[in-house]
Backbone as JSON, one array per atom type, in Angstrom:
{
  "sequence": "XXXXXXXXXXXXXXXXXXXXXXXXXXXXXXXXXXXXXXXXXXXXXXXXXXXXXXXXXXXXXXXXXXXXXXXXXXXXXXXXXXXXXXXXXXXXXXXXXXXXXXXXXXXXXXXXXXXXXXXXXXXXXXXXXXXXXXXXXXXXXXXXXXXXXXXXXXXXXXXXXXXXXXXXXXXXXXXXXXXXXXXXXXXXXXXXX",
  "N": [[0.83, -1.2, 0.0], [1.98, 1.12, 0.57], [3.71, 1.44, -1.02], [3.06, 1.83, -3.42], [1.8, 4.22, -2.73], [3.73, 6.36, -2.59], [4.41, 5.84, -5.38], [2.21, 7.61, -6.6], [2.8, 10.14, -5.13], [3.85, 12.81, -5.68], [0.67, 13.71, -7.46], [-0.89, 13.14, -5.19], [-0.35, 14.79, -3.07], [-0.39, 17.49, -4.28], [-2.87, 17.24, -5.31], [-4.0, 17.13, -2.81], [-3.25, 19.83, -1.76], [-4.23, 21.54, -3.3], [-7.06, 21.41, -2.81], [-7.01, 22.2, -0.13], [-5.91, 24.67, -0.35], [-8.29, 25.97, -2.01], [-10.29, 25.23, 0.14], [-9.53, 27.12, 2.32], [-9.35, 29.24, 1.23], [-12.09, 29.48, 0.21], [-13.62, 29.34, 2.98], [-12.46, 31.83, 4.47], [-13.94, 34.15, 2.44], [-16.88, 33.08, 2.93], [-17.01, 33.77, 5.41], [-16.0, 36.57, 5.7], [-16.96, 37.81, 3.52], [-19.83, 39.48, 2.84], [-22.55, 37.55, 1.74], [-23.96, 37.79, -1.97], [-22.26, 39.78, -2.47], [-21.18, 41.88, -5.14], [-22.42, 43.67, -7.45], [-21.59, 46.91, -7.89], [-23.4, 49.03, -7.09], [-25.24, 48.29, -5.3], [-24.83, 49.51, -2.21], [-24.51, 48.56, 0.46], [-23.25, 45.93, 0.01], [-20.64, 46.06, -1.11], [-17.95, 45.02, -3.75], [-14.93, 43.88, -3.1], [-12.3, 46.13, -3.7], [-9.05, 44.98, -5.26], [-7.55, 45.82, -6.89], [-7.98, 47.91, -9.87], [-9.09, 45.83, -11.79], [-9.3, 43.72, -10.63], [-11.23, 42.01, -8.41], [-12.33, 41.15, -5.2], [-15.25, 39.09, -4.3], [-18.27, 37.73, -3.64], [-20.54, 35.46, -4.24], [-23.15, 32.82, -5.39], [-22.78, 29.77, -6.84], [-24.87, 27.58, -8.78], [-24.58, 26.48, -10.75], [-23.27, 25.0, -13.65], [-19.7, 25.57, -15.38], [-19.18, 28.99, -15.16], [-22.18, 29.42, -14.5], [-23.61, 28.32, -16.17], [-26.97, 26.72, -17.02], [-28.0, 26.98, -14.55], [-30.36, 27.88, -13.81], [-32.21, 25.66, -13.66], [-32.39, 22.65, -12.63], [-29.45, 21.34, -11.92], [-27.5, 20.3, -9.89], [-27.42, 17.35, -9.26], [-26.99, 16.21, -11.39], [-24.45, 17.36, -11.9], [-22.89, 16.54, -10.22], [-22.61, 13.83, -10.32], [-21.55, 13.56, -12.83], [-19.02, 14.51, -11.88], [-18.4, 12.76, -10.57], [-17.9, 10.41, -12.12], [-15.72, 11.46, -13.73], [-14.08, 11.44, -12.06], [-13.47, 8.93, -11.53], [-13.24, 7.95, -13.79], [-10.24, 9.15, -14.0], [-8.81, 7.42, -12.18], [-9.4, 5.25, -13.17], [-7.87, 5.22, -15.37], [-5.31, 6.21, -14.37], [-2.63, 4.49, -14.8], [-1.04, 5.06, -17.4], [-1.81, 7.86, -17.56], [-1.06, 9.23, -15.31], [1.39, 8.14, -14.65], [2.65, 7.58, -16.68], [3.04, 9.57, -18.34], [5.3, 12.26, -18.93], [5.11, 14.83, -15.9], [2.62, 14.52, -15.59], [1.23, 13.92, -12.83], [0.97, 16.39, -11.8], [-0.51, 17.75, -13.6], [-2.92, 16.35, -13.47], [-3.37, 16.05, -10.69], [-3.75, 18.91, -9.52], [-6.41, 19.02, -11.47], [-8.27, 16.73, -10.31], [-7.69, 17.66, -7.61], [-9.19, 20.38, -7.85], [-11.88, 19.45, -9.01], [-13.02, 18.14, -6.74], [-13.14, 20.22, -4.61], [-15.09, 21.54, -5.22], [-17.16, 19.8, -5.48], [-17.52, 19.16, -2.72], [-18.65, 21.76, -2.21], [-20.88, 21.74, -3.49], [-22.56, 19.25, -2.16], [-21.51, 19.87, 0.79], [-22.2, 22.24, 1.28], [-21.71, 25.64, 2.76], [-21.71, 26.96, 6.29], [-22.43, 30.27, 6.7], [-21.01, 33.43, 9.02], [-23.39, 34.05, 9.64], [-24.84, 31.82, 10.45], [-25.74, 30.89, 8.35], [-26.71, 28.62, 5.8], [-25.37, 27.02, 2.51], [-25.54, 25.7, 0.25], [-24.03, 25.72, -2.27], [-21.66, 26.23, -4.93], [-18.79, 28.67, -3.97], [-18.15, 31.41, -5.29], [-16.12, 33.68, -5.46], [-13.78, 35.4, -7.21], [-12.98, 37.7, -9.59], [-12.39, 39.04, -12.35], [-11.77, 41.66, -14.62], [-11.7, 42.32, -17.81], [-10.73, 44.73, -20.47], [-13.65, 45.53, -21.52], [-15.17, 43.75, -21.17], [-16.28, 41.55, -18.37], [-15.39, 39.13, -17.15], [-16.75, 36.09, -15.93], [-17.11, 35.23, -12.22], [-14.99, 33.33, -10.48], [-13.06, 30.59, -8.71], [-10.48, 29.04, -6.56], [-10.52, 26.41, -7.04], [-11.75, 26.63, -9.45], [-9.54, 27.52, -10.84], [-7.75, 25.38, -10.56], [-8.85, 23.22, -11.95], [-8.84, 24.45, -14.17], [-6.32, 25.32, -15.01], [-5.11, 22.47, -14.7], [-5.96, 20.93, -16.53], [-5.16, 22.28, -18.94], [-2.48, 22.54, -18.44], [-2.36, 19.54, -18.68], [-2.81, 19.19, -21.39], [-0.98, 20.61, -22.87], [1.13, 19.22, -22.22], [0.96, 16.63, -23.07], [1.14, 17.16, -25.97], [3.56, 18.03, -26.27], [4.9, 15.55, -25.38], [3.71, 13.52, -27.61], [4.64, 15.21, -29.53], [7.67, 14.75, -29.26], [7.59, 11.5, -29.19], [6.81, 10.8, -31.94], [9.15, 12.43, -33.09], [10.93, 10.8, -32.27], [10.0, 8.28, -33.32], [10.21, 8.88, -36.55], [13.14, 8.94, -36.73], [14.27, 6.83, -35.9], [13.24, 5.31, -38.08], [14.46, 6.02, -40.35], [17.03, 5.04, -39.64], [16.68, 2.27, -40.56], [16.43, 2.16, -43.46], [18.5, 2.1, -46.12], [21.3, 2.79, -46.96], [22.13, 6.07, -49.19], [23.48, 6.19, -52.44]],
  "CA": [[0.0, 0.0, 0.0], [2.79, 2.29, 1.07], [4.74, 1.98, -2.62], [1.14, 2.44, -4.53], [1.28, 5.36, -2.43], [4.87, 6.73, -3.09], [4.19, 5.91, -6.94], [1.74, 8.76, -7.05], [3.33, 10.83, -4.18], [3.13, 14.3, -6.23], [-0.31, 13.55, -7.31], [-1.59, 13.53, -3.8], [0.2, 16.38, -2.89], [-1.22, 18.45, -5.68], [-4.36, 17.33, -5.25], [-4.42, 17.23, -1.05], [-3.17, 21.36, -1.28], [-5.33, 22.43, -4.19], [-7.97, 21.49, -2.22], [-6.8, 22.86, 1.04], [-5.93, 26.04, -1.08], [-9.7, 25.9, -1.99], [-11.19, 25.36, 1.25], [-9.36, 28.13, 3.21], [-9.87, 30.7, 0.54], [-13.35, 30.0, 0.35], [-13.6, 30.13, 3.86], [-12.52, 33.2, 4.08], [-14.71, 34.45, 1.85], [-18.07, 32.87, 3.2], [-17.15, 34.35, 6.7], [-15.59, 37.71, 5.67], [-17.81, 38.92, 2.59], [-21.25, 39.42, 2.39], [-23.32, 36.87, 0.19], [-24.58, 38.76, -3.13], [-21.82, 41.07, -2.99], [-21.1, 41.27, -6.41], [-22.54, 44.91, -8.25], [-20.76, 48.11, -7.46], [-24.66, 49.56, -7.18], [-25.51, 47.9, -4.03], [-23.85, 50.42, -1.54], [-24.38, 47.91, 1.5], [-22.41, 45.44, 0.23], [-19.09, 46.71, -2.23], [-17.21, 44.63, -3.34], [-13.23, 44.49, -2.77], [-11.21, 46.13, -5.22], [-7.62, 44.63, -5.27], [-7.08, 46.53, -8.35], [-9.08, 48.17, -11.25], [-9.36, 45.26, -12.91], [-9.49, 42.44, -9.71], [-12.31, 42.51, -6.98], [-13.34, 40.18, -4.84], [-17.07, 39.42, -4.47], [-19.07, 36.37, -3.08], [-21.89, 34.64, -4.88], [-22.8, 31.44, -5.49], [-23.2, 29.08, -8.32], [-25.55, 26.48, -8.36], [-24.77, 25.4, -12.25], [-22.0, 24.44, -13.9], [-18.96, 26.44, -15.57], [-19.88, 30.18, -15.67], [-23.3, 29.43, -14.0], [-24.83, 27.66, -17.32], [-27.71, 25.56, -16.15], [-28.14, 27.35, -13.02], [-31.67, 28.1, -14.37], [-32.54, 24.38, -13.63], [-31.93, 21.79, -10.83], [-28.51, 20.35, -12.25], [-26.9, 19.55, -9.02], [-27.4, 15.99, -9.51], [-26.17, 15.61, -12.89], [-22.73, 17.92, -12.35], [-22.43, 15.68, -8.97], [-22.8, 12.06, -10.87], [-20.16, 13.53, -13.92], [-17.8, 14.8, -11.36], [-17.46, 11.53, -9.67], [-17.33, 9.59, -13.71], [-14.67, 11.91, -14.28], [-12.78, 11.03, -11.12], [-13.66, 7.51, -11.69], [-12.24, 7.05, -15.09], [-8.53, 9.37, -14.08], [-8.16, 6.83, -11.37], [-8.64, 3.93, -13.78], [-6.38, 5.2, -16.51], [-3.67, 6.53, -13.88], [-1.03, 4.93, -14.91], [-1.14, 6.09, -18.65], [-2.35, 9.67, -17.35], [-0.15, 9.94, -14.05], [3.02, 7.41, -14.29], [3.59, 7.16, -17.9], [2.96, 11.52, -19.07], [6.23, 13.38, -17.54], [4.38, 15.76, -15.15], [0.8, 13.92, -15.42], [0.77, 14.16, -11.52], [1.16, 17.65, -11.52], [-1.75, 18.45, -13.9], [-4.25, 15.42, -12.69], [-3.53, 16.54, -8.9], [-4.59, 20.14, -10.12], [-7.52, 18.29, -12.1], [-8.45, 16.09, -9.34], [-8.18, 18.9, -6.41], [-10.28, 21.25, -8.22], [-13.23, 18.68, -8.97], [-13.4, 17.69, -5.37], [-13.41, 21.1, -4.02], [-16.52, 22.32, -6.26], [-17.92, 18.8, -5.12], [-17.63, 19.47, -1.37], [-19.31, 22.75, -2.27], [-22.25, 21.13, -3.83], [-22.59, 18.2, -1.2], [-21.84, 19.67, 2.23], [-22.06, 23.76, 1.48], [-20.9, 26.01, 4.07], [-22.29, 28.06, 6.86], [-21.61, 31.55, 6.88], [-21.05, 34.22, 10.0], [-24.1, 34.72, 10.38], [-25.43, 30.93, 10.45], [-26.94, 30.84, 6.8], [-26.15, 27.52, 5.6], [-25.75, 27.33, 1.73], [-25.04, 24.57, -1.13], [-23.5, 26.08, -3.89], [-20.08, 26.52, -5.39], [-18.47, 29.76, -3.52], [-17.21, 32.01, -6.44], [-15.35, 34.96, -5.66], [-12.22, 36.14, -7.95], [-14.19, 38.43, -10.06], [-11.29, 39.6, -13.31], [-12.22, 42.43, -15.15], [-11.29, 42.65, -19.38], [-11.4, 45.8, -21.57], [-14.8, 45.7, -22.55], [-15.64, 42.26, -20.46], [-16.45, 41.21, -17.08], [-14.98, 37.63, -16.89], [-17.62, 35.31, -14.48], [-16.35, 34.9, -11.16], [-14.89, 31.99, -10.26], [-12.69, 30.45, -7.3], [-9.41, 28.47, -6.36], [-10.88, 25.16, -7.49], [-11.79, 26.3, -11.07], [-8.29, 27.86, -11.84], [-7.09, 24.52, -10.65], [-9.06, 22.55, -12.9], [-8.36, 24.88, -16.23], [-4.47, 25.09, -15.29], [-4.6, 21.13, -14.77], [-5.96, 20.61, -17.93], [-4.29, 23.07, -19.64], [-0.92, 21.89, -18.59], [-2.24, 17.9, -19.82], [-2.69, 19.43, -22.82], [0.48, 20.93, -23.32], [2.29, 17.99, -22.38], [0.56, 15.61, -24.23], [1.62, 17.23, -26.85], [5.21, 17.84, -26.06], [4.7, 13.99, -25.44], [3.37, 13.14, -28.8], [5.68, 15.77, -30.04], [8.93, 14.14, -29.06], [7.27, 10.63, -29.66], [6.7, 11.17, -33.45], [10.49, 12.23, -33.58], [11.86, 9.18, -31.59], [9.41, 7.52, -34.5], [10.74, 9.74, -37.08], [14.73, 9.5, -36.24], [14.43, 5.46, -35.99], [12.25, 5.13, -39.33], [15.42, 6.47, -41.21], [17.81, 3.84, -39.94], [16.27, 0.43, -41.26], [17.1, 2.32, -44.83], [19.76, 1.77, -47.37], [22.55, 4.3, -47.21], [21.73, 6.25, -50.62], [24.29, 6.02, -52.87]],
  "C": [[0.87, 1.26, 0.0], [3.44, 2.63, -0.57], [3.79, 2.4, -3.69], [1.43, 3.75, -4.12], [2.21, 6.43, -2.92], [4.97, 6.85, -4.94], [3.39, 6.94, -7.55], [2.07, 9.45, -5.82], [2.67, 12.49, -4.97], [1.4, 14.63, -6.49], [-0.94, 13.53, -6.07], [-1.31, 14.24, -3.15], [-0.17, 17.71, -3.13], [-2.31, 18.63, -4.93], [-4.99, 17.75, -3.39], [-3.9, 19.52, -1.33], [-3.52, 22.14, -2.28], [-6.56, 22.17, -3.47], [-7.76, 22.15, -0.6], [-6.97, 24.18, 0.94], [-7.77, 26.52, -0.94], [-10.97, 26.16, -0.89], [-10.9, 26.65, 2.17], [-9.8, 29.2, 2.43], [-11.41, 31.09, 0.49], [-14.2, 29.88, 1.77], [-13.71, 31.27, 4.6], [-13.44, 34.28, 3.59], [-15.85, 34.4, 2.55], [-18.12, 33.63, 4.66], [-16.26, 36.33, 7.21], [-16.39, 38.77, 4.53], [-19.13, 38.63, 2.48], [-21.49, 38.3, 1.42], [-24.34, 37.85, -0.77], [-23.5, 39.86, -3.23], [-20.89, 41.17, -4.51], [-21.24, 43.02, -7.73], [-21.77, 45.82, -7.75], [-22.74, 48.81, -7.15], [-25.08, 49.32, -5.32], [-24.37, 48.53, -3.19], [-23.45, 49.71, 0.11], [-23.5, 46.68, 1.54], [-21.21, 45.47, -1.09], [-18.24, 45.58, -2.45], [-15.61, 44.83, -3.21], [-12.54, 45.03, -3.58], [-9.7, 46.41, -4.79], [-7.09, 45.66, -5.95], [-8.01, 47.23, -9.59], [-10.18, 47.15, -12.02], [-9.85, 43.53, -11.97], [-10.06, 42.76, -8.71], [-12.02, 41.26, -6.57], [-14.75, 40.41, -4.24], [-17.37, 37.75, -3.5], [-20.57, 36.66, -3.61], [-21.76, 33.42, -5.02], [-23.19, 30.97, -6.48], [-23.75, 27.1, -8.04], [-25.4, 25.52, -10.06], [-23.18, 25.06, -12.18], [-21.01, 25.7, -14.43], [-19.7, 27.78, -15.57], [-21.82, 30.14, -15.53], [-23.97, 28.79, -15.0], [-25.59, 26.54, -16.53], [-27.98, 26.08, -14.8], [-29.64, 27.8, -13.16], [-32.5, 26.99, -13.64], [-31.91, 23.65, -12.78], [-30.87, 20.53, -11.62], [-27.61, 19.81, -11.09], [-26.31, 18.61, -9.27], [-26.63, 15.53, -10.05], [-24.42, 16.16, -12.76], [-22.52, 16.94, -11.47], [-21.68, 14.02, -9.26], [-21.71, 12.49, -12.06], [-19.08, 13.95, -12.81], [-17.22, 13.5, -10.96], [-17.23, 10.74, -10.95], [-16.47, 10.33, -14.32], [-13.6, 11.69, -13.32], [-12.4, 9.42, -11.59], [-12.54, 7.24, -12.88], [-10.48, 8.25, -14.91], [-7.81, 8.26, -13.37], [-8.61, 5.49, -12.04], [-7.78, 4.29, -14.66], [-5.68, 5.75, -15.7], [-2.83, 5.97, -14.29], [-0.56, 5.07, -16.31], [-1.23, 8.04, -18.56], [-1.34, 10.12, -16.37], [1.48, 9.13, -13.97], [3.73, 7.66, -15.51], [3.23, 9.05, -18.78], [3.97, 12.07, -18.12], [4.94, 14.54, -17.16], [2.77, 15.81, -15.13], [0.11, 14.08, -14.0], [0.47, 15.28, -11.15], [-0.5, 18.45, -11.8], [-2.93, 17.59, -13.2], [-4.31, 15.96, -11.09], [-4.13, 18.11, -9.04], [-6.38, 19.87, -10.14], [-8.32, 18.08, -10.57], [-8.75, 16.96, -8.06], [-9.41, 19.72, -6.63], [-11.65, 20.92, -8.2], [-13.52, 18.78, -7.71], [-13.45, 18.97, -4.27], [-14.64, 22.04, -4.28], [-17.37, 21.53, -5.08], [-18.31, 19.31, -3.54], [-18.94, 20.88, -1.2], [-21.27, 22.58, -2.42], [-22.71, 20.02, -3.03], [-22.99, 18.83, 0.6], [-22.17, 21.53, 2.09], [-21.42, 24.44, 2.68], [-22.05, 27.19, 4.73], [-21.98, 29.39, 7.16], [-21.47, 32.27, 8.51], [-22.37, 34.15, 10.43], [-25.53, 33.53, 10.36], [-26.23, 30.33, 9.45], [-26.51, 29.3, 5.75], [-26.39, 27.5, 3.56], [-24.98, 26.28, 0.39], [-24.85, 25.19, -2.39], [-22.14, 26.24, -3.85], [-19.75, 27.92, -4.75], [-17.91, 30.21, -4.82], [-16.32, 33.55, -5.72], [-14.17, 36.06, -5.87], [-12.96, 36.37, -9.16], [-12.67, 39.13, -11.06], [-12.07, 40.52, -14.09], [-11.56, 43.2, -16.5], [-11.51, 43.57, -19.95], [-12.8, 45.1, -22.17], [-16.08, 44.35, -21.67], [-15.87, 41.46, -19.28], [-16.39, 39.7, -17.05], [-16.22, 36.69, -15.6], [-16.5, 35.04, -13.62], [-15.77, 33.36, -11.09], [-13.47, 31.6, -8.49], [-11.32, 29.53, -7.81], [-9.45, 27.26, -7.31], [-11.15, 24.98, -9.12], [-10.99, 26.52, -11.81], [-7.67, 26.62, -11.62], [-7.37, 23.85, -11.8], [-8.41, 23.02, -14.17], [-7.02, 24.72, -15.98], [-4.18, 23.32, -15.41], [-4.84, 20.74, -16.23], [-5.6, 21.01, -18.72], [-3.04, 22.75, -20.07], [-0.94, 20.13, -18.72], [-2.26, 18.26, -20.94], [-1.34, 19.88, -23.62], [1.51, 19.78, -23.11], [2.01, 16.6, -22.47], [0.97, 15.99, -25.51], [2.78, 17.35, -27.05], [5.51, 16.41, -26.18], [4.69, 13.63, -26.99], [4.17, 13.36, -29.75], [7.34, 14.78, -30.38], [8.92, 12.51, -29.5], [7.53, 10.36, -31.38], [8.19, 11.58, -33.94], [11.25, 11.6, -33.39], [11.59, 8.25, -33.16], [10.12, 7.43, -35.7], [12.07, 9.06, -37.53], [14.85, 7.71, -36.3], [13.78, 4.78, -37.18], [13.74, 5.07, -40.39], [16.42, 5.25, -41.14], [17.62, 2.56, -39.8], [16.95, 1.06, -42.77], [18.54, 1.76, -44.65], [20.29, 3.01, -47.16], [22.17, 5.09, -48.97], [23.2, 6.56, -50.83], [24.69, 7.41, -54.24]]
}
């Protein structure tokens, strides 16, 4: 059990302090900012501005990415794909996490992020002022020439950076593959003459 465990060491690392990350920040949040604070209009509750362009806010999200579906009672359904997306990393691990240089890195990302949404949608949290509340905490609120980015939280920059950085080095992978391929293709030939 102990060398299983050592074999994905980084991977549970990742994933144990992206979710820690996750929980204290939104912590924080649920017991330091108002719920709904979110418009600049509402004068009772403002929210933070880091910077011009970076607030923080607190709201919650009861759908999926960028609130889609929050219209409708998807709970359920994001709840039942989160766990068939855990399900199938932890049967292909060791294609995804032993055999991809730095697969642990992004799946523990991956992996943290899911399970910190999940928690959100499962056990919610109670705020200061005893209000108990099942939804995703959002509040890192970016602000684009022209574009007000949806909020979002610790757990969803994990996910996009985890998958982000499988994507990039799957292809570095594939990359370097294809020229191992490549580079050994050449010498079965005939010397040309």
């Amino acid at each position: 059990m102990l060398a299983r465990f050592r074999s994905y060491r980084t991977f549970w690392i990742v994933a144990f302090l992206s979710i820690a990350l996750d929980w204290w920040s939104k912590y924080l949040v649920v017991h330091h900012i108002p719920f709904g604070t979110y418009f600049e209009e509402n004068l009772e509750q403002l929210p933070i501005h880091l910077t011009s362009w970076f607030w923080l806010v607190h709201v919650g999200n009861k759908g999926a990415a960028w609130g889609m579906g929050s219209q409708y009672q998807v709970q359920p359904f994001l709840l039942i794909l989160a766990f068939l997306v855990l399900g199938f990393v932890w049967w292909s691990r060791r294609p995804l996490l032993r055999e991809l240089p730095g697969g642990q890195w992004a799946f523990g990302l991956f992996v943290g992020g899911i399970l910190g949404n999940v928690h959100d949608r499962l056990f919610g949290w109670t705020d200061a002022q005893g209000v108990m509340r099942r939804l995703v905490v959002d509040f890192l609120d970016i602000h684009l020439p022209y574009y007000r980015f949806p909020a979002f939280n610790v757990a969803d920059a994990c996910i996009c950076v985890g998958v982000g950085l499988y994507l990039l080095l799957a292809y570095r992978h594939d990359a370097t593959r294809r020229a191992a391929i490549a580079s050994h293709a050449g010498e079965d030939q005939a010397p040309l003459k």
